[in-house]
ChimeraX commands (.cxc) that place a marker at each C-alpha (Angstrom):
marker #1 position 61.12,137.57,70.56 radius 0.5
marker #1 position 63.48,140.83,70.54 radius 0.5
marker #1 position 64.31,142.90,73.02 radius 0.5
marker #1 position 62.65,145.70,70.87 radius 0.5
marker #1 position 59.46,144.18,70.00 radius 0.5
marker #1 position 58.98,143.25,73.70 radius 0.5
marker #1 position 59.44,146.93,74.56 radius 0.5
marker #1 position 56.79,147.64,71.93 radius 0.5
marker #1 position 54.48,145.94,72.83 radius 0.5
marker #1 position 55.20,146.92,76.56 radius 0.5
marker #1 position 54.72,150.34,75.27 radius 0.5
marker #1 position 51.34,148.91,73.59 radius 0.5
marker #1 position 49.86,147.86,76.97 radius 0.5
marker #1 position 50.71,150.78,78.81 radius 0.5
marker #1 position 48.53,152.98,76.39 radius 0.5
marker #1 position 45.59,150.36,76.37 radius 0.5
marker #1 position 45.65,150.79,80.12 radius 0.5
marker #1 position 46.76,153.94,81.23 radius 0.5
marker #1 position 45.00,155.58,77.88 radius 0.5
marker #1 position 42.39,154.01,76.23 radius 0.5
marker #1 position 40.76,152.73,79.07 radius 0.5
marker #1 position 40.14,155.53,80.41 radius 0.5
marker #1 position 38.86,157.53,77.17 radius 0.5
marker #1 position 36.61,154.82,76.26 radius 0.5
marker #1 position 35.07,154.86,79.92 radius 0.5
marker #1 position 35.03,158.83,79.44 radius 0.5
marker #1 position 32.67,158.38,76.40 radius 0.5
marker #1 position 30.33,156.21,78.46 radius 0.5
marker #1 position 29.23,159.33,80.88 radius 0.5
marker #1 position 29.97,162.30,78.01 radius 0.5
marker #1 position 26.94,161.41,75.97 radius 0.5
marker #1 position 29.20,160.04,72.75 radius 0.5
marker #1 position 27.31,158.59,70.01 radius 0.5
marker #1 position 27.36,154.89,70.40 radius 0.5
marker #1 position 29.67,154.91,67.22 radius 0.5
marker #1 position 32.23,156.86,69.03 radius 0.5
marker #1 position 31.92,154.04,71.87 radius 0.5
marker #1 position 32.67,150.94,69.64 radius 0.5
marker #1 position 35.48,152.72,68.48 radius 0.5
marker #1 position 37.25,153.62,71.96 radius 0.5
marker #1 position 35.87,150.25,72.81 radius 0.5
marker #1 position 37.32,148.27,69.77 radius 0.5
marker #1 position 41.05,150.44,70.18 radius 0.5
marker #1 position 41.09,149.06,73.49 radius 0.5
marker #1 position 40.36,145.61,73.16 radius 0.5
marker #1 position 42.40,145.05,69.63 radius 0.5
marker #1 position 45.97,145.78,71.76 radius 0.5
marker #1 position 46.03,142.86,73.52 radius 0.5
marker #1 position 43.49,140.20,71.15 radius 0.5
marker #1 position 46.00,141.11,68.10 radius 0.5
marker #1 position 49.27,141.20,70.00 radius 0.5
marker #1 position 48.24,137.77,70.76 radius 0.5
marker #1 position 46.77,136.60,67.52 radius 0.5
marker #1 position 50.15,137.81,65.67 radius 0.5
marker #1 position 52.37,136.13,68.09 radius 0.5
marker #1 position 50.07,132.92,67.76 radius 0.5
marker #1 position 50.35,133.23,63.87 radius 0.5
marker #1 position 54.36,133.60,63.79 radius 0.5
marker #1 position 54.59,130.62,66.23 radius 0.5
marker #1 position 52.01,128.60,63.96 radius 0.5
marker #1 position 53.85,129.19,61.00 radius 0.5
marker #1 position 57.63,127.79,62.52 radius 0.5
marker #1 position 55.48,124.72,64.24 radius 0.5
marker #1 position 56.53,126.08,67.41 radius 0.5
marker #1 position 52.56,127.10,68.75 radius 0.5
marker #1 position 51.46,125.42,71.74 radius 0.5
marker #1 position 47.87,124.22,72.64 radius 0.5
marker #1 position 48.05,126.87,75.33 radius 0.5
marker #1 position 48.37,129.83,73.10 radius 0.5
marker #1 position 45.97,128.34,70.46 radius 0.5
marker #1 position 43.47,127.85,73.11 radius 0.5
marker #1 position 44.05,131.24,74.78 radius 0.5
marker #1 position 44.05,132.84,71.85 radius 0.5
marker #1 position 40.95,131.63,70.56 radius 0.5
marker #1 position 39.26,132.63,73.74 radius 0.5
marker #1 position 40.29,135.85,73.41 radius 0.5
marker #1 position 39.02,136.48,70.22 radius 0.5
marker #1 position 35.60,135.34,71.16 radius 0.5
marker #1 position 35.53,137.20,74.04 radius 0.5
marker #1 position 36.90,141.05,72.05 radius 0.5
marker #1 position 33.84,140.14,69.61 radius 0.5
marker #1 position 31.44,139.76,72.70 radius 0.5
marker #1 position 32.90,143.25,74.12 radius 0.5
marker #1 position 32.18,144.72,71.07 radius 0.5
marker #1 position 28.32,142.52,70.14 radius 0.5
marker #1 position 27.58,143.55,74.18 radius 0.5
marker #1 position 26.94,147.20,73.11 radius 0.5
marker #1 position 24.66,146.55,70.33 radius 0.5
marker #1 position 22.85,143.13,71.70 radius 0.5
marker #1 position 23.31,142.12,75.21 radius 0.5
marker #1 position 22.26,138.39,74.76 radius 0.5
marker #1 position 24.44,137.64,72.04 radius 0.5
marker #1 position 27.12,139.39,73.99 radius 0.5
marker #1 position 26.48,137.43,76.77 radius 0.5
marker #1 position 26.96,134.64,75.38 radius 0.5
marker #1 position 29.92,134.92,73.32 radius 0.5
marker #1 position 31.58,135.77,76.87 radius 0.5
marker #1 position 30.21,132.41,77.62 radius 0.5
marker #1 position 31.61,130.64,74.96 radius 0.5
marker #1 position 34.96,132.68,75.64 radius 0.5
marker #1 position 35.48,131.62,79.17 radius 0.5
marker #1 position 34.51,128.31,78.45 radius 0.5
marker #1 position 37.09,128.50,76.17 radius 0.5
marker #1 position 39.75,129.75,78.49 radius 0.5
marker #1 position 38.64,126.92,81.38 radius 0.5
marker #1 position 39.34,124.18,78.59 radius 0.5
marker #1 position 42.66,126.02,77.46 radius 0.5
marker #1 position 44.01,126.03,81.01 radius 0.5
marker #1 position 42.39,122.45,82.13 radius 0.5
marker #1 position 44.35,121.29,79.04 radius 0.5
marker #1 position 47.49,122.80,80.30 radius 0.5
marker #1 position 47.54,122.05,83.51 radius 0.5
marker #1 position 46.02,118.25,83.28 radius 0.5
marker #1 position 44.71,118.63,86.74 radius 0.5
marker #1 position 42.72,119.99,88.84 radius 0.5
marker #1 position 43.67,120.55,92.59 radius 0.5
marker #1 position 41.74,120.73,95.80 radius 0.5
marker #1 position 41.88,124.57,95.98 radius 0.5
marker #1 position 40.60,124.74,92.18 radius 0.5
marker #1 position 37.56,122.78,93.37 radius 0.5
marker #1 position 37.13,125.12,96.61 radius 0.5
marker #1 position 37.25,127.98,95.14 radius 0.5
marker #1 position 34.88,127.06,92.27 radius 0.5
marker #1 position 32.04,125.61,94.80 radius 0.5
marker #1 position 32.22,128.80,96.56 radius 0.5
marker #1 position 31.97,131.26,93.86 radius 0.5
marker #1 position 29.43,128.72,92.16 radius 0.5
marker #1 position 27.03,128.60,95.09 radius 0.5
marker #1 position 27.75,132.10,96.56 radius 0.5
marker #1 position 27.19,133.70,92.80 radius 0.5
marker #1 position 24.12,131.66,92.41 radius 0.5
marker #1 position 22.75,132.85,95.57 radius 0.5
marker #1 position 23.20,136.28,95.14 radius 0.5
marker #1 position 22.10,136.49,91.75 radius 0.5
marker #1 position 18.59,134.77,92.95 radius 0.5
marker #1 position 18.23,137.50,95.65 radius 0.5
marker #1 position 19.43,140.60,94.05 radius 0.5
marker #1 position 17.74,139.82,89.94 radius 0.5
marker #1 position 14.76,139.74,88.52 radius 0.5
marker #1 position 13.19,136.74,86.82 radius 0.5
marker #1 position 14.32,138.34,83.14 radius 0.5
marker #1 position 17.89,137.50,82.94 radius 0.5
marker #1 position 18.08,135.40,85.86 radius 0.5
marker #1 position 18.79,132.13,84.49 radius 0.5
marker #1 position 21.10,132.73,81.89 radius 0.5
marker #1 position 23.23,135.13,84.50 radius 0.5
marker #1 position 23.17,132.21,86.91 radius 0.5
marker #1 position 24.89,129.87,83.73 radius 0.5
marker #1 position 27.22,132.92,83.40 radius 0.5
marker #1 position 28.64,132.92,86.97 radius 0.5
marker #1 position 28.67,128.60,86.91 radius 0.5
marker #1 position 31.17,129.52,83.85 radius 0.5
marker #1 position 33.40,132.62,84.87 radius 0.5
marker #1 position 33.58,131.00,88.30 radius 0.5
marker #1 position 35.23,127.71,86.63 radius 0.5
marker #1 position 37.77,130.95,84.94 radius 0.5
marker #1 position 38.53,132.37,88.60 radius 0.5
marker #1 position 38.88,129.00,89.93 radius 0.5
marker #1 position 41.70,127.52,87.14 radius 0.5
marker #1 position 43.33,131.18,86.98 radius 0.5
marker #1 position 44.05,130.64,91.20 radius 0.5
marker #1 position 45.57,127.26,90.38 radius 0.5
marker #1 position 47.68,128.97,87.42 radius 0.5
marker #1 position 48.79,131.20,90.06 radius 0.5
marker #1 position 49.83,128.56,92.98 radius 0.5
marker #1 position 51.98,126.43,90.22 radius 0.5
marker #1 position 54.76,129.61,91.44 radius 0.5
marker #1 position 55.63,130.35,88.02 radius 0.5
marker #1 position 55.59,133.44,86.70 radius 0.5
marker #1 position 54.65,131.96,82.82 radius 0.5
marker #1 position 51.80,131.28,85.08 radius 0.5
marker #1 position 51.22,133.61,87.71 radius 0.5
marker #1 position 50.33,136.69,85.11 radius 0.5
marker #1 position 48.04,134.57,82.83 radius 0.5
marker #1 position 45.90,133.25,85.65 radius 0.5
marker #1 position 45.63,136.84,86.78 radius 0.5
marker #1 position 44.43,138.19,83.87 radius 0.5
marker #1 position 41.63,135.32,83.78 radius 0.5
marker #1 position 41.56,136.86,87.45 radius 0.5
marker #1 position 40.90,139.95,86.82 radius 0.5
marker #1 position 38.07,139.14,84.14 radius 0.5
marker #1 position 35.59,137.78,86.54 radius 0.5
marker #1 position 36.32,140.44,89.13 radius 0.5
marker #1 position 35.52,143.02,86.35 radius 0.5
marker #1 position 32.01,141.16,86.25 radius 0.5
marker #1 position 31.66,141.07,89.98 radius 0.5
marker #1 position 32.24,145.05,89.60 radius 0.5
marker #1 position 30.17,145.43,86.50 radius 0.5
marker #1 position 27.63,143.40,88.70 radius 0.5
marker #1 position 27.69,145.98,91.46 radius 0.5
marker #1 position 27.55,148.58,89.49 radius 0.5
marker #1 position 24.44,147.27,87.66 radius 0.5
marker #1 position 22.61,147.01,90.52 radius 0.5
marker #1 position 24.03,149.69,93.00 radius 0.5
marker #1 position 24.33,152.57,90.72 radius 0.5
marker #1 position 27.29,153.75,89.03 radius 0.5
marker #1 position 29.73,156.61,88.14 radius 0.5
marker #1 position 32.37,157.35,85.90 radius 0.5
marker #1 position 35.65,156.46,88.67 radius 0.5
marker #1 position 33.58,153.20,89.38 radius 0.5
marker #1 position 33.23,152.10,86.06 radius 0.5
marker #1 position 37.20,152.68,85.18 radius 0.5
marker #1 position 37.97,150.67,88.21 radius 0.5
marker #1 position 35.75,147.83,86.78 radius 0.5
marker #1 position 37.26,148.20,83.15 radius 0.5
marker #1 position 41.03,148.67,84.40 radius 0.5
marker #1 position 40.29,144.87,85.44 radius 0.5
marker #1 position 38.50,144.02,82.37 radius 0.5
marker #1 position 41.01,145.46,80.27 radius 0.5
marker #1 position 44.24,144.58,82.46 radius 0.5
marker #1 position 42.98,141.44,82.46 radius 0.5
marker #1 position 43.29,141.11,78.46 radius 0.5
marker #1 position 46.56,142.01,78.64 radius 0.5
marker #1 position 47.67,140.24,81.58 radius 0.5
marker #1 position 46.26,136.86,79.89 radius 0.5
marker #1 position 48.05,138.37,76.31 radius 0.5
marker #1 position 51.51,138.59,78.00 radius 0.5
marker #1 position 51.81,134.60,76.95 radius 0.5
marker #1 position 53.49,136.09,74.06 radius 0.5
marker #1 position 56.56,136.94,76.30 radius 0.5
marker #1 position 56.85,133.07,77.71 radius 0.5
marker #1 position 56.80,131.34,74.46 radius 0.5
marker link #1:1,2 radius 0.2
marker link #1:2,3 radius 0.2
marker link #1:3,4 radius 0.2
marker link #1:4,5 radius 0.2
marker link #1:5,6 radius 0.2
marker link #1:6,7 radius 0.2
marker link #1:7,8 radius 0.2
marker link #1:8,9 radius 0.2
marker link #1:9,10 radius 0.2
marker link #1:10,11 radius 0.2
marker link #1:11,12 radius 0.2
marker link #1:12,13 radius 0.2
marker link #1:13,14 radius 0.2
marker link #1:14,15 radius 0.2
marker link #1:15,16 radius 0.2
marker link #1:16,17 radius 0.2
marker link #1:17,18 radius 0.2
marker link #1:18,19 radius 0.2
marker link #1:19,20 radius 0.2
marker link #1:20,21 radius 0.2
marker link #1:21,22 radius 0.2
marker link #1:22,23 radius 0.2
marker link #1:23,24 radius 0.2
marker link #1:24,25 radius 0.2
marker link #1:25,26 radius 0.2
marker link #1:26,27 radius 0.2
marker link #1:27,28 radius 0.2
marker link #1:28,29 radius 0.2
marker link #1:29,30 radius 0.2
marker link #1:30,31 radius 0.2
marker link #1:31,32 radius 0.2
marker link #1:32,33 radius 0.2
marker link #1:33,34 radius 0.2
marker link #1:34,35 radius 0.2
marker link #1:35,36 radius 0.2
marker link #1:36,37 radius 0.2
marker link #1:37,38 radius 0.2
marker link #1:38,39 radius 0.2
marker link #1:39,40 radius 0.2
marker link #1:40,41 radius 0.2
marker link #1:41,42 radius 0.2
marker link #1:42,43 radius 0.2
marker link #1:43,44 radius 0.2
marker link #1:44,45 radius 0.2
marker link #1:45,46 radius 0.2
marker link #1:46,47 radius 0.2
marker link #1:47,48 radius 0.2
marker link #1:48,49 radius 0.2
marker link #1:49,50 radius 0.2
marker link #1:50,51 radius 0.2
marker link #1:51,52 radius 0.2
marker link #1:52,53 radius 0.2
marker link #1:53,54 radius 0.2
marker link #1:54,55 radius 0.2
marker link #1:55,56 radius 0.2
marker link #1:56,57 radius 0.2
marker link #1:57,58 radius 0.2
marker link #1:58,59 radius 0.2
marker link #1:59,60 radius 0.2
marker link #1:60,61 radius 0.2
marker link #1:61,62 radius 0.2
marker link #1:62,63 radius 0.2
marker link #1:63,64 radius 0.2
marker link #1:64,65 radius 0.2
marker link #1:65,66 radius 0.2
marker link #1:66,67 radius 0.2
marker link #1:67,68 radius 0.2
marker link #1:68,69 radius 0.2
marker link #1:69,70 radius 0.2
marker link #1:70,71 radius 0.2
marker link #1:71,72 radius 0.2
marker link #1:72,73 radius 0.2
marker link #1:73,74 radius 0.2
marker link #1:74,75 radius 0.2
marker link #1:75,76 radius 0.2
marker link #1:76,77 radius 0.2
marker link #1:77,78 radius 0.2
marker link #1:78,79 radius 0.2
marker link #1:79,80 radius 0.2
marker link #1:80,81 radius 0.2
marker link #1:81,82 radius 0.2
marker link #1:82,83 radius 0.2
marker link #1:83,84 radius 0.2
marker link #1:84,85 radius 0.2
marker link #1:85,86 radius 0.2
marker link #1:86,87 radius 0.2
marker link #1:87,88 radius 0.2
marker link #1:88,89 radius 0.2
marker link #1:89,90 radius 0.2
marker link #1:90,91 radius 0.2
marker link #1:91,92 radius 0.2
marker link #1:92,93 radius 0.2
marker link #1:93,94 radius 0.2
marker link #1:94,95 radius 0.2
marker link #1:95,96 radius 0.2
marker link #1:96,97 radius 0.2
marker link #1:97,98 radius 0.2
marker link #1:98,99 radius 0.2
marker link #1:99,100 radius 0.2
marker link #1:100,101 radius 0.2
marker link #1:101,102 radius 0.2
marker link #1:102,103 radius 0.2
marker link #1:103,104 radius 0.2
marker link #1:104,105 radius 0.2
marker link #1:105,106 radius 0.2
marker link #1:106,107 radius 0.2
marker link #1:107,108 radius 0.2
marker link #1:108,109 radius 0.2
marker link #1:109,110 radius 0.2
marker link #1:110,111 radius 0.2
marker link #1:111,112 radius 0.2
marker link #1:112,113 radius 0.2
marker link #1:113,114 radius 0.2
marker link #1:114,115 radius 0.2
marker link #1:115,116 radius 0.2
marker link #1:116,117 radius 0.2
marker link #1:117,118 radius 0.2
marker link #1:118,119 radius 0.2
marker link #1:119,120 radius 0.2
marker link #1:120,121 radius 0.2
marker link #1:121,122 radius 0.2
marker link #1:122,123 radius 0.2
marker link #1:123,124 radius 0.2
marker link #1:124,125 radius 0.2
marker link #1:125,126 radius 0.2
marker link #1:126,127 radius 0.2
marker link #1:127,128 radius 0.2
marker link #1:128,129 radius 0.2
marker link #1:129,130 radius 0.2
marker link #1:130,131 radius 0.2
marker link #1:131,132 radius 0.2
marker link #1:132,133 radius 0.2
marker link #1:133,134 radius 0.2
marker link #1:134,135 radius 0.2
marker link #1:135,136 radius 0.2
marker link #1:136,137 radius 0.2
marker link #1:137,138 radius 0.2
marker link #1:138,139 radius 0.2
marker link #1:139,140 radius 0.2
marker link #1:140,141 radius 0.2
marker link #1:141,142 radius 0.2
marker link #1:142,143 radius 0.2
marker link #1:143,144 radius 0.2
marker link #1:144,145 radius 0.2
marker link #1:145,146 radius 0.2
marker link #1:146,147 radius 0.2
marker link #1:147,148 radius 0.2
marker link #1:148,149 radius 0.2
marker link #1:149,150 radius 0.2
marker link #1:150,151 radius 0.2
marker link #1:151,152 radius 0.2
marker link #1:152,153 radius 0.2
marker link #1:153,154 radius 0.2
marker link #1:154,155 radius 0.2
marker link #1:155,156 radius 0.2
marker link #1:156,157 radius 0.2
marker link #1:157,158 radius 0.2
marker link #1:158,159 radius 0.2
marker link #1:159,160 radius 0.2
marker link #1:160,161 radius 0.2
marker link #1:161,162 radius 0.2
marker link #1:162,163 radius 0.2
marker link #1:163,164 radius 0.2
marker link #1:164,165 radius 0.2
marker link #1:165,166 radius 0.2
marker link #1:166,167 radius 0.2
marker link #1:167,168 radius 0.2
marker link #1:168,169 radius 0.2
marker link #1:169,170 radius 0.2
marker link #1:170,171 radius 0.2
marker link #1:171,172 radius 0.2
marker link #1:172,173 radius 0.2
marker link #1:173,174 radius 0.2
marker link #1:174,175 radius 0.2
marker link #1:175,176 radius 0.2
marker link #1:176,177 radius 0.2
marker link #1:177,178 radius 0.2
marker link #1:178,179 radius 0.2
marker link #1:179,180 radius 0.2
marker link #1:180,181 radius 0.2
marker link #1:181,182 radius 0.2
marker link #1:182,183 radius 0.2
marker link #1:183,184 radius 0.2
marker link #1:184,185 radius 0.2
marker link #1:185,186 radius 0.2
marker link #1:186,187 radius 0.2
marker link #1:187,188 radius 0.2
marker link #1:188,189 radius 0.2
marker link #1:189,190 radius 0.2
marker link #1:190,191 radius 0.2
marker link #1:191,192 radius 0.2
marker link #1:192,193 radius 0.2
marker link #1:193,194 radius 0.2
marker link #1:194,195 radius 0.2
marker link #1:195,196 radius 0.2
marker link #1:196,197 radius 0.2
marker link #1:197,198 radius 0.2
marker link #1:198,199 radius 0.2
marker link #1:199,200 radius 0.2
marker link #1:200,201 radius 0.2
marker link #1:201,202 radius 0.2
marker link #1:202,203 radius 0.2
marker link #1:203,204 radius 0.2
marker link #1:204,205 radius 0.2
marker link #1:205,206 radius 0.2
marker link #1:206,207 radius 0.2
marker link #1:207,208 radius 0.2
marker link #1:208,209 radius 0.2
marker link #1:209,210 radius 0.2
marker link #1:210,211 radius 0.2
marker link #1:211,212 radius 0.2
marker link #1:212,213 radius 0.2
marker link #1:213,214 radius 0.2
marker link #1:214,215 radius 0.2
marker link #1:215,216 radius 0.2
marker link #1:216,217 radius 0.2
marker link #1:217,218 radius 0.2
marker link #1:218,219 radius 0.2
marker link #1:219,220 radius 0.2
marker link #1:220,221 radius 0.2
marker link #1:221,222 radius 0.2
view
């Protein structure tokens, strides 16, 4: 990859984050018309998921793709489709993000081939600590399904920590992007069922969204 089409896309993920973010959050508390939301929304989301699909297309087509970026990839795109299906049917969105962070935990099992004794720490923890709070603090309605949700995205938090302890930097900004997904959740969680506002819900979509493009900046360790 060129110098110049690094700084591009550098340039790219400074306006998802520093830009779109926050317009898309500002149409959540101006009263927008829903269409005006999937737009902001999809703007957002498309920087990193096509920055990555390209980049996985170009490598696929010299034979030079790895499982890792396939993988990734795919997750990604599930996951942008979810963001935007989440709006218009919660379910369905929910479980697309499912599927997408299942997707992510097999991409990263797959290129790791192991899985440490922090990786299973951390994953009991957020497994049994998420399942415990979500039985206290939810209703019956989408209690079940959210508890399935946390087993998942803590399996994501759990393989992005042991991304980040292999020291290398390939490494350390992909498994803080997966990072940064779940801790958008946890947010997006609190917010649910504190009560929100408009700085809140940036801070919780500045994760979501940095997290997209932290996992998306595989296209600069190819």
């Amino acid at each position: 990859m060129s110098l110049t089409v690094k700084i591009v896309i550098l340039i790219l993920y400074a306006v998802c984050i520093l830009f779109c973010t926050p317009m898309y959050t500002k149409k959540k508390y101006d009263h927008s018309a829903r269409t005006n939301k999937l737009i902001w929304k999809g703007i957002t989301i498309s920087i990193p998921t096509l920055t990555l699909i390209v980049t996985s297309l170009v490598h696929a087509i010299k034979g030079t793709a790895t499982p890792f970026l396939i993988i990734m990839t795919f997750g990604m795109i599930l996951c942008a489709f979810a963001d935007i299906i989440l709006e218009i049917k919660f379910l369905r969105g929910g479980v697309l993000f499912l599927l997408g962070h299942l997707v992510y935990v097999m991409g990263m099992l797959n290129y790791l081939k192991k899985i440490t004794s922090v990786t299973i720490i951390v994953y009991l923890l957020l497994a049994v600590l998420g399942t415990i709070m979500t039985v206290d603090s939810l209703g019956k309605k989408y209690r079940y399904p959210l508890i399935a949700y946390n087993i998942v995205i803590s399996g994501t938090f759990a393989m992005g920590v042991t991304l980040i302890t292999t020291n290398s930097i390939n490494n350390i900004l992909p498994g803080m992007g997966v990072c940064f997904l779940v801790i958008s959740d946890w947010l997006l969680a609190r917010n649910k069922i504190a009560g929100s506002n408009f700085i809140r819900s940036l801070i919780s979509l500045l994760f979501y969204f940095g997290g997209q493009v932290l996992v998306s900046s595989l296209v600069f360790f190819i």
